[in-house]
C-alpha positions in Angstrom: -20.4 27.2 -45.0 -22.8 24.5 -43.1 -20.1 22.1 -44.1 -17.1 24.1 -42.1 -19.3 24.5 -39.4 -19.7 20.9 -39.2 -15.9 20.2 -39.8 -15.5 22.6 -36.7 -18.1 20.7 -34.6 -16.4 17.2 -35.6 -13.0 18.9 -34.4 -14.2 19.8 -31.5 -15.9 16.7 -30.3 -12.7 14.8 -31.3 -10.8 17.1 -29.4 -13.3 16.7 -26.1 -13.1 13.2 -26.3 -9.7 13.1 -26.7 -9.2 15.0 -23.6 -12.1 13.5 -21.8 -10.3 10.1 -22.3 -6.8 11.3 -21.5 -8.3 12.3 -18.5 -9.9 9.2 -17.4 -6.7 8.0 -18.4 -5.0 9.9 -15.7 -8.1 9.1 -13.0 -7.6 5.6 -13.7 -3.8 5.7 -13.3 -4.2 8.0 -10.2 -7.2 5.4 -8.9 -4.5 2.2 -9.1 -1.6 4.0 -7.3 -4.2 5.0 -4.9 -5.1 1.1 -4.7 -1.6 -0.6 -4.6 -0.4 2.3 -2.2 -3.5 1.0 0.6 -2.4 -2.8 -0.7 0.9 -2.2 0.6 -0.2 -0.5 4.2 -2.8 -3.2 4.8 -0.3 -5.7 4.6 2.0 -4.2 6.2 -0.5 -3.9 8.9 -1.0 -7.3 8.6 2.4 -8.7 9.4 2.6 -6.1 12.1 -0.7 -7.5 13.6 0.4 -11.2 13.1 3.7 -10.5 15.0 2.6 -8.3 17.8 0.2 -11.5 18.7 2.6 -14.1 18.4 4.9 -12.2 21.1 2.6 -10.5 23.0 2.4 -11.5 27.0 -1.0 -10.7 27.4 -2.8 -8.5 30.0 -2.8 -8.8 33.7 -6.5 -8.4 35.4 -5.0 -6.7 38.6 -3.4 -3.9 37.0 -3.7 -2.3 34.4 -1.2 -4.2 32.1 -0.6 -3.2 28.3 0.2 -6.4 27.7 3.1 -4.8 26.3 4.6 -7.1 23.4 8.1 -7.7 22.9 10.4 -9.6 20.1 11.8 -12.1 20.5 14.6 -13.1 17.9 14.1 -16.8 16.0 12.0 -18.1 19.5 12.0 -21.7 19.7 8.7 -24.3 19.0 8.1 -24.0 22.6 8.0 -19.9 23.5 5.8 -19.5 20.0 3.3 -22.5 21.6 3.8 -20.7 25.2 3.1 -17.1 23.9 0.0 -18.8 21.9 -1.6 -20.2 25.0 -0.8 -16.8 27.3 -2.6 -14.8 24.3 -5.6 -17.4 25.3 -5.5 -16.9 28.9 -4.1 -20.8 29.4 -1.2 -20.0 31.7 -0.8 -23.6 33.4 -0.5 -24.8 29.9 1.7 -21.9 29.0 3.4 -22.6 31.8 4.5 -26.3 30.4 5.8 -24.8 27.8 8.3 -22.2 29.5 9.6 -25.3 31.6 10.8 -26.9 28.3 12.2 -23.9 27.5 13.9 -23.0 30.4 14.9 -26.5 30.4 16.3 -26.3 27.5 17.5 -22.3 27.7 18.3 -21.4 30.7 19.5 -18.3 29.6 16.5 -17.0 28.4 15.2 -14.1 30.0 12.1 -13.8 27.8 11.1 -17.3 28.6 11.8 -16.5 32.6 9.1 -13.2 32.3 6.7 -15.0 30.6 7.1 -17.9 33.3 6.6 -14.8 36.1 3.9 -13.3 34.1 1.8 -16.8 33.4 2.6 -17.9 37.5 1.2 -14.6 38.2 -2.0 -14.6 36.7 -2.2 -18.1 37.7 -2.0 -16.3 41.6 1.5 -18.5 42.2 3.2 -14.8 43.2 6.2 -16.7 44.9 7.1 -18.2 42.0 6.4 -14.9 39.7 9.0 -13.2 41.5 11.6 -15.5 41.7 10.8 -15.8 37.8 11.3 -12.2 37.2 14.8 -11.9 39.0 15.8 -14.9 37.5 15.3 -12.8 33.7 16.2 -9.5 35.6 19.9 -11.4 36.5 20.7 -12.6 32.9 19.6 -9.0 31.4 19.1 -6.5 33.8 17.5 -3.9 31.4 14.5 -6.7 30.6 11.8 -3.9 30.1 8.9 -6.5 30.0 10.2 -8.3 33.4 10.6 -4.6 35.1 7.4 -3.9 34.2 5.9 -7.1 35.0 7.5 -7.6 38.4 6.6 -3.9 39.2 2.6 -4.8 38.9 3.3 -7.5 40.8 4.6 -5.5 43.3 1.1 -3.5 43.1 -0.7 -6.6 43.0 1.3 -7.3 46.8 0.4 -3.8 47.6 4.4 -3.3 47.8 4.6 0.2 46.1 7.8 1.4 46.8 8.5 -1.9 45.0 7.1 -0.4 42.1 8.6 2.0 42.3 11.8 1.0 42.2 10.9 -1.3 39.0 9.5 2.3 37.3 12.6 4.3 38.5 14.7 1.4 36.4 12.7 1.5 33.7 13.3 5.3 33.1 16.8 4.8 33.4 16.5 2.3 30.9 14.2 2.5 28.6 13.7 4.9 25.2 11.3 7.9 25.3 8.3 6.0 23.6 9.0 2.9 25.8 5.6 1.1 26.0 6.8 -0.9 29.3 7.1 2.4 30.9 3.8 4.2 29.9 1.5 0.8 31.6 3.8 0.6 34.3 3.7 4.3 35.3 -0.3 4.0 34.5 -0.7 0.9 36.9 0.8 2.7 39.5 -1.5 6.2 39.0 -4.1 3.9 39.4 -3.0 1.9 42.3 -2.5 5.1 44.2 -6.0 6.6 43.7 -7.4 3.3 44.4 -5.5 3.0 47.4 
């Protein structure tokens, strides 16, 4: 009898660890796909991070810019150098940069808004503007130029200028348009400032 008792017991621990590693089995499998999945999402947070600052225009101390980022498809040696130095706050270096680009494209509205955006931080407001219309006539719909050119109407303390730029933006940008949310913040703040 002691000897079926202790074929039961035998059994039985065989059959817990047998279950006990099948389960650690399925932990480990579980803990792996858990691993891979946050793998995936932090380098895909990665290349989202490394392209947002390669094309980002950077923030404007007057106002209260998002520094609202934009694409910008296959952009040449010069705009990738240009966006580099804005990200740094070197706008007259930046500024270099655009000229070779315009220079060399002068149909390039995102190289025009970043040339208004860098003469504007640099305080050169003449030549911000004429920058911005100069990308506003080769795309009119240029959500970073309306937005830009609009806090630089603030900036000017031209707010029906601002306006106007926000107006076109809702005409023409999506519902989750970033370009309109800081523009439309700038000016909240501009009026209780003012």
């Amino acid at each position: 009898m002691k000897q079926v008792k202790d074929n039961l017991a035998t059994r039985k621990g065989t059959t817990r660890t047998a279950q006990s590693r099948a389960s650690t089995d399925d932990r480990t499998a579980a803990y792996r796909s858990v691993c891979m999945l946050l793998a995936g999402l932090a380098v895909a947070a990665l290349i989202g991070f490394a392209s947002a600052q390669v094309f980002a225009a950077g923030t404007d101390s007057s106002s209260s810019s998002s520094g609202s980022s934009y694409k910008v498809s296959n952009p040449s040696k010069a705009m990738r150098m240009a966006t580099s130095l804005i990200s740094k706050e070197k706008y007259a270096e930046a500024l270099a940069q655009l000229e070779t680009e315009v220079a060399a494209d002068p149909k390039n509205a995102d190289a025009w808004n970043l040339t208004g955006f860098a003469s504007r931080k640099l305080g050169d407001y003449s030549r911000s503007e004429k920058a911005y219309d100069t990308a506003l006539a080769i795309n009119p719909k240029h959500a970073g130029a309306l937005e830009y050119k609009g806090e630089l109407y603030l900036t000017l303390k031209n707010l029906a200028g601002a306006e106007e730029m926000l107006s076109r933006l809702k005409a023409n940008c999506s519902f989750n348009c970033n370009e309109l949310k800081a523009l439309r913040k700038a000016i909240n703040l501009f009026k209780k400032a003012n």
